[in-house]
N, C-alpha and C positions, 0 to 999 in steps of 0.2 A: 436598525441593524446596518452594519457596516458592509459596503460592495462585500468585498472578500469574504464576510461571512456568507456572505447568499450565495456566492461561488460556489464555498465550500460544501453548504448544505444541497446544492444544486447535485453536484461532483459524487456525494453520499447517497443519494436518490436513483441519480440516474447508476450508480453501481448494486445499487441492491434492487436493480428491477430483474436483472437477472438471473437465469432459475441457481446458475452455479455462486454465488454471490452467499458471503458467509462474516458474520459480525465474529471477529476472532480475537475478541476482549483488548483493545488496542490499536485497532483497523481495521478498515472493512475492507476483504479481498473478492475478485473477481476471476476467475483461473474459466477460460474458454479455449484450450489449447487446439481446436480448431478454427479458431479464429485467427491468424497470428499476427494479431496487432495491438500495441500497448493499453491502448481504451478496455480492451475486453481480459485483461492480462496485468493486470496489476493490486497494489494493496494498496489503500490512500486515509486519508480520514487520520493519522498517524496521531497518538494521545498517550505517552508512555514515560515513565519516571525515567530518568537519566539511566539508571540502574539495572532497568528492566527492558530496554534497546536490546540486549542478549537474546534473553528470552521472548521477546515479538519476531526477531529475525528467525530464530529456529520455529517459529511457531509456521509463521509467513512460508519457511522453505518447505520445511514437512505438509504443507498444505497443497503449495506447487507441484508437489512431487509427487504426493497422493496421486493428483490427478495428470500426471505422467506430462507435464509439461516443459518445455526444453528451457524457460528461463523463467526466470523470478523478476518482476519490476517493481520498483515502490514510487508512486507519486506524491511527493513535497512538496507543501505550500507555506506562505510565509502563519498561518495556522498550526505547522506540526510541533510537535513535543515530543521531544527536548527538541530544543533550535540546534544542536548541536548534531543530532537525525543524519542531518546528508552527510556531513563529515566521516561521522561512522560506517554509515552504507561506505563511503568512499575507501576508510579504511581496511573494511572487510572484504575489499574488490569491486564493486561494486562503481560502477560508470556514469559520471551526467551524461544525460541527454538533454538536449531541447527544452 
């Protein structure tokens, strides 16, 4: 197994230890809105047809929102699908960080 996949698998574990922590067919999100730091506040695990990037965003937001939280984060690794991913977030407003 490759560094980066252990990473990854590391990344998926440690977010689904969480009691708020929700496998949402596509990503595994983590929403702790009183927490307010990106670790406990984001979607990551990202595995989505090019086609269906639409439909995991609105899935992702409606989920943030559910839980009354002030923003939506997604973590990108050179694992996610479509590679094309951050672009998109980019295009739909969506900001790099770090």
């Amino acid at each position: 197994m490759r560094n980066i996949d252990r990473l990854e698998q590391l990344w998926h574990n440690l977010v689904l230890i969480f009691p708020s922590a929700k496998d949402v067919s596509g990503a595994v999100v983590a929403c702790n809105p009183e927490i307010p730091m990106n670790l406990f506040n984001h979607a990551a695990d990202i595995s989505v047809n090019e086609d269906e990037a639409d439909k995991l965003l609105n899935k992702v937001a409606k989920y943030f929102v559910s839980k009354a939280s002030p923003h939506v984060c997604f973590r990108v690794s050179p694992l996610t699908h479509p590679s094309s991913f951050s672009s998109f977030l980019e295009d739909h407003g969506f900001m790099k960080e770090g």
